[in-house]
C-alpha positions as CSV (number, residue, x, y, z in Angstrom):
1,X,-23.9,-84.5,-73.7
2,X,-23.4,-83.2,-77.6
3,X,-27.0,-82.1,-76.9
4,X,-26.4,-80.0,-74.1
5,X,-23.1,-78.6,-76.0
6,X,-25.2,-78.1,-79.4
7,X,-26.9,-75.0,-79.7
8,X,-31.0,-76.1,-80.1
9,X,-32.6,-75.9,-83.6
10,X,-36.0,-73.8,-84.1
11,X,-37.9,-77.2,-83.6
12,X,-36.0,-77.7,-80.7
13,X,-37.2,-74.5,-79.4
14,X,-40.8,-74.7,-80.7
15,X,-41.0,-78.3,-79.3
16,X,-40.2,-76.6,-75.9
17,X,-42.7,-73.6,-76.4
18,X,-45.6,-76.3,-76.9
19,X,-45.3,-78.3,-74.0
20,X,-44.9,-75.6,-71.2
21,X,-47.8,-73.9,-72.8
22,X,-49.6,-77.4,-72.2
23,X,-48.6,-77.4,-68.6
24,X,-50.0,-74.1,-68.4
25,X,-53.6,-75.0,-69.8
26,X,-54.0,-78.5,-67.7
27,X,-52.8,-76.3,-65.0
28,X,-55.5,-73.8,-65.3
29,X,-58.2,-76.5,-66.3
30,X,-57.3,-78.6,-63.1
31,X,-57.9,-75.3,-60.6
32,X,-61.1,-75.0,-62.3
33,X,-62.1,-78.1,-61.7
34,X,-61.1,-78.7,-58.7
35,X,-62.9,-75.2,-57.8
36,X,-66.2,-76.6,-59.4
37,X,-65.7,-79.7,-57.7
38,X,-65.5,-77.6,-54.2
39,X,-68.5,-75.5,-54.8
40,X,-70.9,-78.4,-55.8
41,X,-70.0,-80.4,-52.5
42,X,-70.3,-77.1,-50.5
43,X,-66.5,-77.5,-49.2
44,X,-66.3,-74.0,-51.6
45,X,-65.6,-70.7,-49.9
46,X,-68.8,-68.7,-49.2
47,X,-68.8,-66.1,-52.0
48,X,-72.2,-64.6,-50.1
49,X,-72.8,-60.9,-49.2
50,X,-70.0,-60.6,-47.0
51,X,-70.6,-58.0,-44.4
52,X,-67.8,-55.3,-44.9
53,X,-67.4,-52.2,-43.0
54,X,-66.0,-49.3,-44.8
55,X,-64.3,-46.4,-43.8
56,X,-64.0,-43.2,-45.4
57,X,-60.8,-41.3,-45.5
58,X,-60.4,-37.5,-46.0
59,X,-56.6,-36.2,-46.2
60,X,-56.4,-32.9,-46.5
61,X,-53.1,-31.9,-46.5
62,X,-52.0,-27.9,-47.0
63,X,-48.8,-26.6,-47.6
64,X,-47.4,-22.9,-46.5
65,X,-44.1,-22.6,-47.4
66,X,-42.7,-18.8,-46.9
67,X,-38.6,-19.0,-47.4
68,X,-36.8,-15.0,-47.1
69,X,-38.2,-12.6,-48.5
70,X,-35.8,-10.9,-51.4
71,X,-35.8,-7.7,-52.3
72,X,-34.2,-6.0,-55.1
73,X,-33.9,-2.2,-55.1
74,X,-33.2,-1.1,-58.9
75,X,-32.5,2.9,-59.0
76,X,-34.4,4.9,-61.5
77,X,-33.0,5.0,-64.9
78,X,-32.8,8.2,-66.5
79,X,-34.1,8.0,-70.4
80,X,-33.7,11.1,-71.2
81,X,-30.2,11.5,-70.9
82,X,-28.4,12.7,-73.9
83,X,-24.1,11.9,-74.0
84,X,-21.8,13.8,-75.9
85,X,-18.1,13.3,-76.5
86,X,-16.3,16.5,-77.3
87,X,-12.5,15.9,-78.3
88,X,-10.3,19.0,-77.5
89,X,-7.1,19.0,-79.5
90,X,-4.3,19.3,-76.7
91,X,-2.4,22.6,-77.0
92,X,1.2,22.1,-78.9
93,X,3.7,21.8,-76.7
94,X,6.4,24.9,-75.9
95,X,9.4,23.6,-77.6
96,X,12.9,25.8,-76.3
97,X,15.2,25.8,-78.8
98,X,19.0,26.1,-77.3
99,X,21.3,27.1,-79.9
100,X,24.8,25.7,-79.7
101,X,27.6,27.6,-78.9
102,X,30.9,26.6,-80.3
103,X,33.6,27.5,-78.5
């Protein structure tokens, strides 16, 4: 149990690494093997000219995709338009001037 609670060690790890890549090769040498094995006694699958039939596809697809039709009228723009601001001075005002009378 303190192993299990222990975090593992870099050997631990390593020692780990090496055997599942062991498995892996003894693995891969037994298919061969076995698929050796197979093709000598003539239990093998027939690897032969096998008689396929192929079928040629053509997919042609077009795409004609007309939304609204927008239209934007801009009016002409005038370039040759000159502005000019002219101030006028406003007239003085008409002031009536009441004299008092004293009674």
């Amino acid at each position: 149990m303190s192993e299990e609670t222990q975090e593992k060690t870099g050997f631990a790890k390593l020692k780990n690494q090496v055997i599942a890549g062991a498995g892996v090769a003894l693995t891969t040498l037994g298919t061969m093997f076995i698929d050796e094995v197979k093709s000598i006694v003539g239990l093998g699958d027939d690897e032969g000219p096998a008689q396929t039939e192929q079928v040629q596809q053509t997919n042609q697809q077009s795409v004609n995709v007309t939304g609204p039709a927008i239209t934007i009228n801009i009016p002409e723009q005038k370039r040759d338009t000159v502005v000019k601001k002219v101030y006028v001075k406003p007239a003085p005002k008409k002031v009536e001037k009441e004299e008092a009378i004293d009674w």
